[in-house]
N, C-alpha and C positions, 0 to 999 in steps of 0.2 A: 630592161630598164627604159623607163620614155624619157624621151629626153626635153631636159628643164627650158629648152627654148619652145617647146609645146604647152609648157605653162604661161610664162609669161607671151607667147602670142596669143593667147587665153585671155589675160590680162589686159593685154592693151587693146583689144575687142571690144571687150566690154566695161569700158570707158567710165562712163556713170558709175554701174555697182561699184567697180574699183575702187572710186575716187571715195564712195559716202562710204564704203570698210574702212579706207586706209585714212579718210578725213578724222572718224572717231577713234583708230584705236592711236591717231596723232593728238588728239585730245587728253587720252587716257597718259601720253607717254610724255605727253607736256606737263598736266600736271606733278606725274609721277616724280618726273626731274627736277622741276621747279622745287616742289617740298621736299627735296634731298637735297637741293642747292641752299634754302633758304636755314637747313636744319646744319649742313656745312659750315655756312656764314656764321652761325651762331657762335657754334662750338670753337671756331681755326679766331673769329671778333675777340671773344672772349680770353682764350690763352694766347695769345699771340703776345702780351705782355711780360709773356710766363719762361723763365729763364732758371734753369737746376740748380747754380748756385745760390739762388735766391730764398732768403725765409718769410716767411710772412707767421706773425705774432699774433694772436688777439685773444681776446677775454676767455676762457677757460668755458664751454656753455655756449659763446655765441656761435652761429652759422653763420653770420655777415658782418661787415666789419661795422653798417648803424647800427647793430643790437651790441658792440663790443665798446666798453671802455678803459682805459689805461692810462692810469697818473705818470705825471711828468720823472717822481722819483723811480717808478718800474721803466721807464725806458732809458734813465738811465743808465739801469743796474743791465740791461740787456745790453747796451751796445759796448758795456766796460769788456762784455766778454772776450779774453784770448781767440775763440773758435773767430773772430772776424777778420775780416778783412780790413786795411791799412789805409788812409787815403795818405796823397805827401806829410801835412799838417798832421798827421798822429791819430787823427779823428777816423773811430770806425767809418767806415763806407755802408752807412745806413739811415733813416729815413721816418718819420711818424708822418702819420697823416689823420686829418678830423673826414670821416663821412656824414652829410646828412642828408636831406631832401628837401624840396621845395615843391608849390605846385606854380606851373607856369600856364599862361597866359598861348595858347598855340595861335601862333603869327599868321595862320590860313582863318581864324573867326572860330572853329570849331572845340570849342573847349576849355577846357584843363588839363594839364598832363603834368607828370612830376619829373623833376629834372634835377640830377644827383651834385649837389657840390660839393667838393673835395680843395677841405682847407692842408696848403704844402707849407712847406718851407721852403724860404731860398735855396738851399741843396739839393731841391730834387730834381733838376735838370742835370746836376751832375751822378745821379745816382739813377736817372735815368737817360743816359745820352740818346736814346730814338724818338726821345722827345723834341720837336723845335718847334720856334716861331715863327711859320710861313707869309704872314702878315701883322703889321704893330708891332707891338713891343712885348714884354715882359711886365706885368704885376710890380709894384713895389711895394716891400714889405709894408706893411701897416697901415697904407691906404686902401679905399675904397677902391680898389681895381681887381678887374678878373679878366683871365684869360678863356676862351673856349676852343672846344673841339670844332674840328672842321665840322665835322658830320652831324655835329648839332647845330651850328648857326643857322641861324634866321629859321628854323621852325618851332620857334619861340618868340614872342616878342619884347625888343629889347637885345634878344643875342644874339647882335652881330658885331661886328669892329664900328665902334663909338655909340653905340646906343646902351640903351642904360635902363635897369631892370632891379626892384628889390629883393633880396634874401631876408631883407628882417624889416617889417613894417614901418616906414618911414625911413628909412635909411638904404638910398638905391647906391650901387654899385656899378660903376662903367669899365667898359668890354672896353680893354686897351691890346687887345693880341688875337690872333687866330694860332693855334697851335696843331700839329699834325703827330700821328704818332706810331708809324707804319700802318695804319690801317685799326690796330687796339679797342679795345673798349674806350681806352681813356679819350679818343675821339668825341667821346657823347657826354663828356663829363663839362662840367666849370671849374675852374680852380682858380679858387684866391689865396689871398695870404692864410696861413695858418691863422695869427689872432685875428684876422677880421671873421671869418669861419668862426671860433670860438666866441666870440661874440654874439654873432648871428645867434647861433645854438643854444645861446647859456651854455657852455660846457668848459669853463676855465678850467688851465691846466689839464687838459683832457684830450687824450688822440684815440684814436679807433682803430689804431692800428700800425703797424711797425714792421717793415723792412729791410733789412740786412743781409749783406752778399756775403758769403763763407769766404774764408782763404783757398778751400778748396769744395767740391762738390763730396768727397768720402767725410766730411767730417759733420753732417748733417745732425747723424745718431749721437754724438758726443755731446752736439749743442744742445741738439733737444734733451736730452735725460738732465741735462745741467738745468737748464731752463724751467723746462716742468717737475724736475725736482724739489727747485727752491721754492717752499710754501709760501714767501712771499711777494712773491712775482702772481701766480695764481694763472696761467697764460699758456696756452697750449702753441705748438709749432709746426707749421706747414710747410713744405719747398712751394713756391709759388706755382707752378705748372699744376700741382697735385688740388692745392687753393682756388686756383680758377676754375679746372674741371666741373670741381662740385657749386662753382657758382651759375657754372653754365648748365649742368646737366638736366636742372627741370623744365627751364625754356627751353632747350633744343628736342627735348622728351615729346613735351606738348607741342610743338609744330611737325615734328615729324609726325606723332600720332595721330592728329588733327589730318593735315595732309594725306597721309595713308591711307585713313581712313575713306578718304572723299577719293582719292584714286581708286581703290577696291571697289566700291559702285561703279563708278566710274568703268572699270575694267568689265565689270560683269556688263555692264550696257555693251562696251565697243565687242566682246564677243559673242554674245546674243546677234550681234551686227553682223562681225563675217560668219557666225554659222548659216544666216537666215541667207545671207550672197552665196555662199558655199550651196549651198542647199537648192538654190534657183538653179544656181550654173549646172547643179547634178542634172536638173530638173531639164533644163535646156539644151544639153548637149546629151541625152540620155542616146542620140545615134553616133557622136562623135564613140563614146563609151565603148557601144557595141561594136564598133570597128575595130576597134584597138583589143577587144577580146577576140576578134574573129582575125585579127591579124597573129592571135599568137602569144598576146600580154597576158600572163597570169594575171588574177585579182592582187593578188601583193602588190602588184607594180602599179595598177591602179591606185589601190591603197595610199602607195610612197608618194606615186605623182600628185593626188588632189592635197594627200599633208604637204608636199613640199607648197603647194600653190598656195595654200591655206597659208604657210609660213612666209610665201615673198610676201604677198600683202600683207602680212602684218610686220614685216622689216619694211616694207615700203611707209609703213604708218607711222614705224617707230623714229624711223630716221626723219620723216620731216618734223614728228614730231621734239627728236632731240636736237634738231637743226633749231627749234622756232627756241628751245629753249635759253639757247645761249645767248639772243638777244635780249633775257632778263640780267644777264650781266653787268646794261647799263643803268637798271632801275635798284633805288633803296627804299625799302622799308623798314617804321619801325613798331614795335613791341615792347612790350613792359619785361622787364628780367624782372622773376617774380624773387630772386632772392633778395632785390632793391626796391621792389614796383617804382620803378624808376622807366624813364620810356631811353631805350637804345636805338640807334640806326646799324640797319645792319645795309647787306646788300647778297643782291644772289652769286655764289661763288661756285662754280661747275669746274668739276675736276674729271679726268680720263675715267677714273672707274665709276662715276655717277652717270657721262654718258653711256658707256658698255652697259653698266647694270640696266639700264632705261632699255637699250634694246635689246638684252637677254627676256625682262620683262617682255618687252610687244611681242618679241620671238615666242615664248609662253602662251600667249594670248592667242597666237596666231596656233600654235598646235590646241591648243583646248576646245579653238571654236569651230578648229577645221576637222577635228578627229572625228566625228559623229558623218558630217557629211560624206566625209572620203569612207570612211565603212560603207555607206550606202551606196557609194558610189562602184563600188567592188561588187559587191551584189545585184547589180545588176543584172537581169534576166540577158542573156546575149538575144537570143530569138526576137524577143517583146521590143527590147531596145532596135533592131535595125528594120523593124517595121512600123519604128516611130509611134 
């Protein structure tokens, strides 16, 4: 066996090819990770609001809660139910809310973009406690006030604490609050009073949707068969974790696929790379080669050696390349969630197995492009080779 300090004194020789292998397949592994961080963020943004004993209600047919509506007597009839949960005052521990949409004005010049508001009741801070007011105040009922998500302000204009933006033409609305909410979707949201929301909308006496905590997480099935039982309710039943999944699943689909896709060229480029470096080096060292078989190295060991070399440069590529990635940690981006075409801010979130995965990938890359060269280089004519 030769030993792998023969490869990498190999390596650090030859300085340049190294650096233009390991610079593209740090390319390929930046991408790769980035669109696996960015497809992360989606999915962890999205449910992270999502709690098991938690239900979510809406229209019978709808997929998102704006295409869902539901009269004020069916939420009643839902939160009468036994299966809830108690607050002190008697009153289920649950929750309606109006969704709609707007389009906003983007605070950088560039646009239109639509921007989701979510008409609450005063209860919902208490039905959501990870909810808070990091700055300003709180909304009060029935006025003209809205609160926003950190992660939307100001890429909008008008949302931020104290400026002022309309939801319903002629009738603006002033930012009295910034609110935080571990990280959630609801970051990217507005939220005003419930009737100012119904207003806005035309949708009196109308929510889009209804939230309620079980008394316990086993009694979910009981609810629901109660629920969508009753023909006049008309309202299908979700635990919240399983609700958000499917709101996230088509945006995280399409950025991951999107992304993939451009990494896979990508990759085919960065190993086309170390093949054609692989291939010089055979070409170069074709008396180094011949010594190493006249010293005794069967072709196999050749073989193992030039795959192994093949494989440090591309962990050498991989790691800077999943090094450079972690620095998108402090960037956000956002995207339309097409189950709202509503625009979200997410951010890149990199977890241990998305960097591992990244340099399993480069590792990959580095055996596929080295595999062809290192055969060749085992073939080697011994005689030919030490007379250069």
């Amino acid at each position: 066996m030769i030993p792998i300090s023969y490869n990498l004194r190999s390596l650090a020789v030859r300085k340049t090819t190294t650096a233009a292998a390991a610079g593209g397949i740090a390319l390929v592994v930046f991408v790769f990770a980035s669109v696996r961080m960015a497809a992360n963020s989606v999915e962890r943004t999205l449910g992270r609001a999502g709690s098991p004993d938690v239900v979510v209600l809406m229209r019978d047919g709808s997929d998102a809660e704006m295409s869902s509506s539901i009269d004020e007597p069916s939420v009643s009839l839902v939160l009468a139910s036994p299966e809830l949960s108690r607050r002190g005052n008697g009153a289920a521990d649950g929750t309606s809310e109006l969704v709609g949409v707007i389009a906003g004005d983007k605070s950088d010049g560039n646009g239109v973009s639509n921007l989701t508001v979510r008409g609450v009741r005063d209860d919902v801070y208490d039905f959501r406690p990870s909810v808070r007011i990091v700055e300003g105040r709180r909304a009060r009922p029935g006025a003209d006030e809205v609160v926003v998500g950190k992660a939307i302000r100001g890429r909008f204009r008008g949302v931020d604490l104290g400026g002022s933006f309309e939801i319903r033409r002629n009738r603006p609305v002033t930012v009295v609050g910034i609110f935080e909410a571990d990280g959630s979707s609801y970051e990217s949201e507005v939220w005003a009073d419930l009737d100012t929301a119904r207003a806005a909308f035309g949708r009196s006496a109308i929510v889009s949707s209804v939230r309620a905590r079980l008394r316990s997480v086993d009694r979910f099935e009981s609810f629901r068969r109660s629920i969508e039982g009753d023909r006049r309710l008309d309202l299908t039943v979700q635990r919240e974790p399983e609700f958000l999944r499917k709101q996230s699943e088509n945006t995280a689909t399409f950025v991951m696929g999107m992304g993939v896709l451009i990494a896979i060229f990508f990759s085919f480029a960065a190993m086309i790379g170390a093949m054609i470096t692989m291939h010089a080096a055979v070409a170069n060292r074709s008396r180094e080669i011949g010594t190493l078989r006249a010293m005794g190295f069967p072709r196999s060991a050749i073989l193992i050696s030039f795959v192994i070399e093949a494989v440090l440069l591309a962990l050498l590529g991989g790691v800077i390349g999943a090094l450079a990635s972690l620095a998108l940690g402090f960037v956000h981006f956002s995207i339309l969630n097409f189950q709202t075409w509503s625009e979200m801010v997410f951010s890149f979130e990199p977890t241990p197995g998305i960097i591992l995965g990244s340099l399993v990938f480069a590792v990959v890359m580095g055996l596929v492009g080295g595999l062809v060269p290192a055969v060749r280089a085992s073939r080697v004519d011994v005689l030919r080779a030490l007379r250069g």
